[in-house]
C-alpha positions in Angstrom: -74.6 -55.3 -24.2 -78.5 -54.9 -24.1 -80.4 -52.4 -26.7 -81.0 -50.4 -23.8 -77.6 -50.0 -23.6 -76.7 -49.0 -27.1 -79.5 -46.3 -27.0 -78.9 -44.5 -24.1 -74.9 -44.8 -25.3 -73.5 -41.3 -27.0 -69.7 -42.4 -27.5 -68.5 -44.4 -30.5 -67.1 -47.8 -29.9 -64.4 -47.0 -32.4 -62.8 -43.8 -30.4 -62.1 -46.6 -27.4 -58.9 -47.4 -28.5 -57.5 -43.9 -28.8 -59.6 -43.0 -25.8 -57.2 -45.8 -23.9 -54.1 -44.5 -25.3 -54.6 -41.6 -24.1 -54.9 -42.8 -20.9 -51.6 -45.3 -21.0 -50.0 -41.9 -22.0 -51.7 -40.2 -19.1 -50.1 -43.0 -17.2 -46.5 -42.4 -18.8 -47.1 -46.2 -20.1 -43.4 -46.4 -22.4 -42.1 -49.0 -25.1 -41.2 -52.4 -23.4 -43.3 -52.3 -20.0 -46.0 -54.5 -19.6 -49.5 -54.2 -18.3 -51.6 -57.1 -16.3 -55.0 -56.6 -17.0 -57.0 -57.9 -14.0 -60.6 -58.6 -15.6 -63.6 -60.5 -14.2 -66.6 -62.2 -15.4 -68.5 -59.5 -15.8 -65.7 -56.5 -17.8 -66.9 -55.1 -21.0 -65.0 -56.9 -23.4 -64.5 -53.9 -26.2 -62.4 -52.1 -22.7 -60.3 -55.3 -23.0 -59.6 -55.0 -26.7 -59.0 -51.3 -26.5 -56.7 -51.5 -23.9 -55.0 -54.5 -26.0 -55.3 -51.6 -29.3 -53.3 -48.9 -27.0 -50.9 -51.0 -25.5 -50.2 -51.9 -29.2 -49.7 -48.3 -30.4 -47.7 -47.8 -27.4 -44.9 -50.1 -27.9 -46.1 -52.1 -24.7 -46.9 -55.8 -23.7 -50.1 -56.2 -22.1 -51.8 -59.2 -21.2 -55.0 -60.9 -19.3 -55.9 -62.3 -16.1 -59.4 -63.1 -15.8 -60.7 -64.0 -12.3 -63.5 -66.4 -12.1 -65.9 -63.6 -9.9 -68.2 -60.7 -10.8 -66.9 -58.5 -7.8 -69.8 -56.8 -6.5 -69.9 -52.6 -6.4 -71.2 -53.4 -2.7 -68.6 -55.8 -1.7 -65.5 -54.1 -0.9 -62.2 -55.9 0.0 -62.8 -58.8 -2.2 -59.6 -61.0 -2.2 -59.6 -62.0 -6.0 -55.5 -61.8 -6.4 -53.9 -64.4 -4.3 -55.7 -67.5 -3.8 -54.5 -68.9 -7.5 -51.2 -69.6 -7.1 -48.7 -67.3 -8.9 -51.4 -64.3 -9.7 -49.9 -61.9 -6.7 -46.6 -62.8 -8.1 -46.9 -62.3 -11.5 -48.8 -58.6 -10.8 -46.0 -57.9 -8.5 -43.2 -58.3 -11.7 -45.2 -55.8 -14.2 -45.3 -52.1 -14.7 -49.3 -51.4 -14.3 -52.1 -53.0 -13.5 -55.2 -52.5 -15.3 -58.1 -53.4 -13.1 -61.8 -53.3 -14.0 -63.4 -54.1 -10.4 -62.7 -52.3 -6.9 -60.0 -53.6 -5.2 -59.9 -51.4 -2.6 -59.4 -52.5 1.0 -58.2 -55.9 -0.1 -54.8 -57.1 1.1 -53.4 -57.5 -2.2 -53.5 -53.7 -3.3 -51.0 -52.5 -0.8 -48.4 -55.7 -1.9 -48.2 -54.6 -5.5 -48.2 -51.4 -4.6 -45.4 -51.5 -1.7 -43.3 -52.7 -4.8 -43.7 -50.0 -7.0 -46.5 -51.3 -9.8 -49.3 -49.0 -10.6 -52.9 -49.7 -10.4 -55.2 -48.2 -13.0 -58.9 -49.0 -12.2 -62.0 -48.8 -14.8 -64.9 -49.5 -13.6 -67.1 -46.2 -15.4 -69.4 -46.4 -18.7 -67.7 -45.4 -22.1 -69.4 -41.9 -22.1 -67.9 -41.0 -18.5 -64.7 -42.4 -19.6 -64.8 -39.8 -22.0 -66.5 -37.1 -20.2 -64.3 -37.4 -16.8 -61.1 -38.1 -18.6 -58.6 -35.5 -16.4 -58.6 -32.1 -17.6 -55.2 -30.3 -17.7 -54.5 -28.6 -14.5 -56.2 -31.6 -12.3 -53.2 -33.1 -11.0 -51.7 -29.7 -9.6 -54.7 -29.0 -8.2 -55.2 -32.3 -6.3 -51.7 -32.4 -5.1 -52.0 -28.8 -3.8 -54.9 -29.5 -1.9 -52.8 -33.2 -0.6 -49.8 -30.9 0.2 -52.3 -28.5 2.3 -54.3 -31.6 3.9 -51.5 -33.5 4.9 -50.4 -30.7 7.1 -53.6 -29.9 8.6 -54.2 -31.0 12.4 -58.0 -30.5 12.6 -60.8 -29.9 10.1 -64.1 -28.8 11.4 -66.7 -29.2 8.3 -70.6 -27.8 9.0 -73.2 -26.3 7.0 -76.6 -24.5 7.1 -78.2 -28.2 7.1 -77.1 -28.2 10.7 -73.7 -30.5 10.2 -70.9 -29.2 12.7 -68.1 -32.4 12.7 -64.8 -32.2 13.7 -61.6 -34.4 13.3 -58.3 -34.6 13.8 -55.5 -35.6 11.3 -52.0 -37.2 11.2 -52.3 -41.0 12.0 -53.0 -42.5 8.2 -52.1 -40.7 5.0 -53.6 -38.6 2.8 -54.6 -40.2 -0.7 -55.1 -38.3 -3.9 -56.9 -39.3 -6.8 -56.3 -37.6 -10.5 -57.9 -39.8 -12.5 -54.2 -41.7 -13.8 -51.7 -43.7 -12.5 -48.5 -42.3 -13.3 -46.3 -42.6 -10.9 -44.5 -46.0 -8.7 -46.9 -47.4 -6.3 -49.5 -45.1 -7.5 -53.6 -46.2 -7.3 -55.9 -44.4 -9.5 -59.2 -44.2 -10.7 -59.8 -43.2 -14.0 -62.8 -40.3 -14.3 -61.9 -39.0 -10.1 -60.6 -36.1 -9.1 -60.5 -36.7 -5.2 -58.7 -36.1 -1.4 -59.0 -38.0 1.6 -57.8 -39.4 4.8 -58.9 -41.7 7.2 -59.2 -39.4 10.7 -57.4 -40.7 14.1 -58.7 -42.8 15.8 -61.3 -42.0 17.9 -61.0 -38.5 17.2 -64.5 -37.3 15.0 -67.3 -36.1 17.4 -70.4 -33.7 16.6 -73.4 -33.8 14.3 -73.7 -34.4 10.7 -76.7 -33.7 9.0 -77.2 -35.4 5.3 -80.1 -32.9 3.4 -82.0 -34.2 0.4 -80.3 -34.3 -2.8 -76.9 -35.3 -1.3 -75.8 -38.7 -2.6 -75.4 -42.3 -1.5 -72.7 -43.8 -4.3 -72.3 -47.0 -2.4 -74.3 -48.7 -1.8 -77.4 -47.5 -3.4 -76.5 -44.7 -6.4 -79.5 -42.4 -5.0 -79.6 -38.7 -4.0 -81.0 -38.3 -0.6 -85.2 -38.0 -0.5 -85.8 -37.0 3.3 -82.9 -36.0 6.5 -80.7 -37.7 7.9 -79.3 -36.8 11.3 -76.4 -38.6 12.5 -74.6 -38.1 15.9 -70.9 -38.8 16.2 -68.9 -39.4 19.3 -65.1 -41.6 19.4 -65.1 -41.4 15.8 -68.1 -43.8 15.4 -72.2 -43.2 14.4 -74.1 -43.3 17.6 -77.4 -42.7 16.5 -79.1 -42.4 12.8 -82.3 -40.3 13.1 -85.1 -39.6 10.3 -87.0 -41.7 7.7 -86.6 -43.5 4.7 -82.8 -42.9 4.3 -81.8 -43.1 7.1 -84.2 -46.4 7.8 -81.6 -47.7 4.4 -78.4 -46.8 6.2 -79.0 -48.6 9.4 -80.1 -51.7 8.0 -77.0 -51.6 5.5 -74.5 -50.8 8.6 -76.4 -53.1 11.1 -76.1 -56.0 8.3 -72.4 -55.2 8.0 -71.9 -56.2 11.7 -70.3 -59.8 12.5 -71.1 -59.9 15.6 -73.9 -57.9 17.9 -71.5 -56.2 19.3 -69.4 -54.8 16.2 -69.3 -51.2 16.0 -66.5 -51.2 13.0 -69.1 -50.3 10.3 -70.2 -47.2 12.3 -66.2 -46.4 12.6 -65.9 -42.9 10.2 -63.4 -43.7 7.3 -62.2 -42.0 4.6 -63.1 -37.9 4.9 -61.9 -35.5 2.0 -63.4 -33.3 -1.0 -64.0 -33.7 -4.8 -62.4 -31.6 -7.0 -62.9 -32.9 -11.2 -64.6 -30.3 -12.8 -65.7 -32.4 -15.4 -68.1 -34.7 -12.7 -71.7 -33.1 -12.7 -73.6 -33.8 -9.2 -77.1 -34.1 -11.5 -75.8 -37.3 -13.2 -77.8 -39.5 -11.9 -80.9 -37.0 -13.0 -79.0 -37.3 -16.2 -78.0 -40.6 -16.3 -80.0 -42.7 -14.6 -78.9 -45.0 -11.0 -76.9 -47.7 -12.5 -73.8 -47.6 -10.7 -71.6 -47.4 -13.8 -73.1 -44.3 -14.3 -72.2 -42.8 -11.3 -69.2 -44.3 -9.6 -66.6 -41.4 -10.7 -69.3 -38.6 -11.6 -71.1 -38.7 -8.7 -68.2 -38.3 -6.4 -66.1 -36.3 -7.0 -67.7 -32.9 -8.3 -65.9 -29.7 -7.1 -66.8 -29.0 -3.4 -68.5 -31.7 -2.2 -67.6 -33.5 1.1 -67.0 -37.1 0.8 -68.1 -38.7 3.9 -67.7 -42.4 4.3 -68.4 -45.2 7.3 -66.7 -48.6 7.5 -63.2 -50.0 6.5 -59.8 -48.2 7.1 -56.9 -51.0 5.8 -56.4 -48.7 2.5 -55.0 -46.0 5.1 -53.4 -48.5 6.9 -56.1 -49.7 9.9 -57.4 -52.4 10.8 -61.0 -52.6 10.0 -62.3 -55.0 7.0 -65.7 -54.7 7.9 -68.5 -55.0 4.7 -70.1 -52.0 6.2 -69.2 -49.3 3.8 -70.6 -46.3 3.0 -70.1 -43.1 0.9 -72.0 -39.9 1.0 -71.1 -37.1 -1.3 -72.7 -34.0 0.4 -73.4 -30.8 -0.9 -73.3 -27.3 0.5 -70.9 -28.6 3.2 -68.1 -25.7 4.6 -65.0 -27.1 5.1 -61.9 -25.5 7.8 -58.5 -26.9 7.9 -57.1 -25.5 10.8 -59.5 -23.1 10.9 -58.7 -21.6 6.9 -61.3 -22.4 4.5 -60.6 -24.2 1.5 -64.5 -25.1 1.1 -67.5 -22.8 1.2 -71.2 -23.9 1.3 -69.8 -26.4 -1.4 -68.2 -24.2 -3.7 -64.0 -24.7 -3.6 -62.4 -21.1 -2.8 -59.0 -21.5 -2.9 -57.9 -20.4 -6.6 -54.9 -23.3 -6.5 -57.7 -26.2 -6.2 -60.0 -24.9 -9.1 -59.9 -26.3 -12.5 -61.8 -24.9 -15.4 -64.0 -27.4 -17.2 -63.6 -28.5 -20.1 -66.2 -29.0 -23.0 -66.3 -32.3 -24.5 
């Protein structure tokens, strides 16, 4: 940890272990199951110790598996399970997994999850640990807003901006995000509060327009200086029009291409809406860009639309391309069968609001 860490750093290193019980109780963790922690070169080793603390006041075994990697925040799909002989195996056998990288779209995942183990990821600074911890009320109102999604056929989302997008639903699941893993097969990601679904293939088509101060959380951890205009056709980007920004995102998706050909990373892949009341869409005017800053807070704040480009194997696809990218917007309506849930970026359904909580 740098001094520029420590400085800018408002929660004490001591509340970490209580901080992570919490969490293992969150995540109905019970006396006699044991956690796998999966760490990496580069995980925070008081998060390793806490967890160890927790697990120890929990009447749990816990132990650690350190892969020999620093899993990029831009490389998704990473396989870092499976190649060692006997590591998919022995995450298969425990109760949770404790996971401080992304392991989203890799193959893995989906195997310890078919079998019934949890998956906890960490990946957010100490303060947002803190701040975004789940509020009461979070889980009801993310599986209200599942419930509602999963039945919904089309969703047409546009705003003032100039976005008008429609999609159709039904051929991958929905996914929820509370922020704890507390149920069989469950993947979570603590600090979130999150929907989504991968739409059928083929089916988006229209116009969406990304306005400045909407955010880029992967790759770049940057709100949006100047307009984007995308045009969407067979569910893919066909054109990106306007200047800096949008000058970033074809270069990212064109370098995501393995062959000239590709059009996988212009493919639209997950779609949904934040909904943790405790995220703040200024953090990275707060904060600062470092993506540990912003992973969860930037995300997932009440109303915004999550649009995303790339991989679809976590719904269930086929696509593994490296070109990923997510872009909370703001002031985005959103129509599920033509009933609003989302208005101009504020939620309006009473059953998906949370009150805040000060911390």
């Amino acid at each position: 940890m740098t001094p520029a860490d420590l400085k800018v750093r408002m929660t004490n290193p001591g509340l970490l272990p209580g901080l992570f019980k919490k969490q293992f109780e969150l995540c109905q963790i019970k006396p006699g199951q044991t956690i796998a922690i999966v760490s990496d070169l580069g995980t925070r080793t008081e998060y390793i110790e806490a967890a160890f603390a927790a697990a120890d006041m929990l009447g749990a075994d816990i132990y650690e598996m350190r892969v020999n990697t620093i899993p990029g925040w831009t490389s998704v799909g990473v396989p870092t399970i499976g190649q060692c002989k006997g590591t998919l195996e022995a995450l298969k056998a425990c109760d949770m997994i404790l996971i401080f990288h992304v392991p989203l779209f890799a193959s893995w995942l989906k195997e310890v999850m078919n079998v019934g183990v949890r998956v906890q990821m960490i990946i957010d600074a100490p303060d947002d640990l803190f701040a975004l911890q789940a509020p009461t009320g979070l889980k009801d109102a993310v599986m209200y807003a599942h419930r509602m999604y999963e039945k919904t056929k089309q969703v047409h989302v546009t705003s003032k901006a100039g976005t008008d997008l429609t999609y159709s639903c039904g051929e991958y699941p929905v996914m929820s995000q509370y922020g704890f893993a507390d149920e069989p097969g469950h993947f979570d990601h603590w600090g979130v509060g999150l929907i989504h679904t991968f739409p059928n293939e083929g089916s988006a088509s229209g116009r969406v327009v990304v306005s400045p101060g909407d955010v880029v959380i992967l790759p770049y951890c940057r709100y949006i200086q100047d307009e984007i205009v995308l045009e969407i056709a067979d569910g893919h980007i066909q054109s990106i029009e306007g200047g800096l920004d949008a000058m970033l995102m074809r270069e990212w998706l064109a370098d995501g291409k393995e062959h000239k050909n590709d059009k996988d990373p212009y493919a639209l892949s997950h779609l949904g809406w934040g909904l943790n009341p405790q995220c703040r869409w200024d953090s990275i005017a707060l904060y600062g860009d470092s993506p540990e800053r912003s992973r969860a807070a930037s995300r997932c704040f009440p109303g915004n639309f999550l649009f995303s480009t790339g991989p679809n194997t976590q719904g269930g696809g086929k696509r593994t391309t490296r070109g990923h990218y997510d872009l909370p917007m703001r002031n985005c309506s959103i129509d599920l069968d033509g009933n609003r849930v989302v208005d101009e970026g504020r939620l309006v359904d009473p059953k998906m609001i949370v009150p805040r909580e000060a911390r």
